[in-house]
C-alpha positions as CSV (number, residue, x, y, z in Angstrom):
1,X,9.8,10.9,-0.7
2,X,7.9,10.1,-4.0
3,X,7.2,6.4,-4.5
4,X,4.5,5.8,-7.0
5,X,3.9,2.2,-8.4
6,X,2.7,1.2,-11.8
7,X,-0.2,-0.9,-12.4
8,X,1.8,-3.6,-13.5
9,X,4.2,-3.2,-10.2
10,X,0.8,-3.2,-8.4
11,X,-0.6,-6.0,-10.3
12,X,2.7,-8.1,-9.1
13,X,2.3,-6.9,-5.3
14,X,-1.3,-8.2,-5.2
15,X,-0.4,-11.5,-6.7
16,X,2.7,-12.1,-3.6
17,X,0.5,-10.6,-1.0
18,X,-2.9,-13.0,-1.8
19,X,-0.4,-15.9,-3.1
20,X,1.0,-15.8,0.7
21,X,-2.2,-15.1,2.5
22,X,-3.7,-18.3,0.9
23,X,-0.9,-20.2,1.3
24,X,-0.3,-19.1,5.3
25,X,-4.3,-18.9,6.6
26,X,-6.5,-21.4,6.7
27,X,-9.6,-20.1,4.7
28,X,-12.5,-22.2,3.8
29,X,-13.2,-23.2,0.2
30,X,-15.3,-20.1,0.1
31,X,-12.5,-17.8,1.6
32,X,-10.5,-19.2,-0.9
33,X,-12.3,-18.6,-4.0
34,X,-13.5,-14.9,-2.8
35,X,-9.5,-13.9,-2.4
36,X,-8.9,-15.9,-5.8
37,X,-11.8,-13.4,-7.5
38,X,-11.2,-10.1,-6.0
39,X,-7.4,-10.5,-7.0
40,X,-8.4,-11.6,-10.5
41,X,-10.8,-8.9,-11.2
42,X,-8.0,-6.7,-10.7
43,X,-5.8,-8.2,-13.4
44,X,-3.4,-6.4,-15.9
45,X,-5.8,-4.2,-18.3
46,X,-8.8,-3.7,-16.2
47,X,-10.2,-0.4,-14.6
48,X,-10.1,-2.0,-11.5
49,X,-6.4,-2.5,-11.1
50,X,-6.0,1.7,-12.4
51,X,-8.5,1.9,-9.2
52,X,-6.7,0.2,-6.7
53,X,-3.4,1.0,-8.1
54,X,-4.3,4.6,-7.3
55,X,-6.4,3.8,-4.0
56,X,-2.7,1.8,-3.3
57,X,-0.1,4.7,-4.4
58,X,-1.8,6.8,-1.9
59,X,-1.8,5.2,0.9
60,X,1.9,4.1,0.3
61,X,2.0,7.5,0.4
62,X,0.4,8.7,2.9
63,X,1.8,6.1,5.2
64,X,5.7,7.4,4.0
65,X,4.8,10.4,4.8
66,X,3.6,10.0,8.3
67,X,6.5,7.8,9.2
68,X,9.7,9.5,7.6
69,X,11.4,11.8,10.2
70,X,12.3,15.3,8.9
71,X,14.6,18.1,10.6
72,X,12.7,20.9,11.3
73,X,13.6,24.5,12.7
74,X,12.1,25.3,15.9
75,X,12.9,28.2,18.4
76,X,16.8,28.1,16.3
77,X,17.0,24.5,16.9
78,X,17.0,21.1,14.5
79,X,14.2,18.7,15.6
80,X,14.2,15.8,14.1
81,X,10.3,14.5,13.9
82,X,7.4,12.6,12.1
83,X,4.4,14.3,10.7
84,X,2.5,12.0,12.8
85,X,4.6,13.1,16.3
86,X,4.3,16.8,14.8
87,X,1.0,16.6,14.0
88,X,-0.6,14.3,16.3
C-alpha cells in the first residue's frame, strides 16, 4: 500500500501533532518556543518542509509496510504474515 503525503498534507499534520503536544505537556517557556520554531521553519514553501515531508513519507512507509499482513505461499499453503514476523 502506497500512501504518500503532500507538503501541504504534511504541513497540516505538523501543525495538529505540535498544536496538541503543547497543549497536553507541560514544557517550560523554552520548550515551548523550541517546538513553536522547529514547526515554523518548516512552513508551507520552505526546503525544510520538502525535507521532512520526504524524511515523513518514508517512514509512513516503511512503517505500513512492516505492519500490513500479506498472504504468502509457503510449502502449498497461505500464510498470512508481516514483513516484520517474516523477516525478523
Amino acid at each position: 500500500m502506497n500512501v504518500i503525503l503532500n507538503p501541504g498534507e504534511v504541513n497540516a499534520v505538523l501543525g495538529l501533532v505540535t498544536s496538541r503536544m503543547l497543549d497536553s505537556i507541560e514544557l517550560s517557556e523554552e520548550g515551548q518556543e523550541a517546538v513553536r520554531m522547529w514547526r515554523s521553519d518548516r512552513g508551507p514553501g520552505t526546503d525544510e518542509l520538502e525535507d521532512f515531508a520526504d524524511r515523513f513519507n518514508n517512514e509512513l512507509m516503511d512503517f505500513i509496510d512492516e505492519s500490513t499482513r500479506r498472504r504468502t505461499m509457503r510449502a502449498g499453503r497461505f500464510e498470512r504474515e508481516t514483513a516484520r514476523e517474516r523477516w525478523g
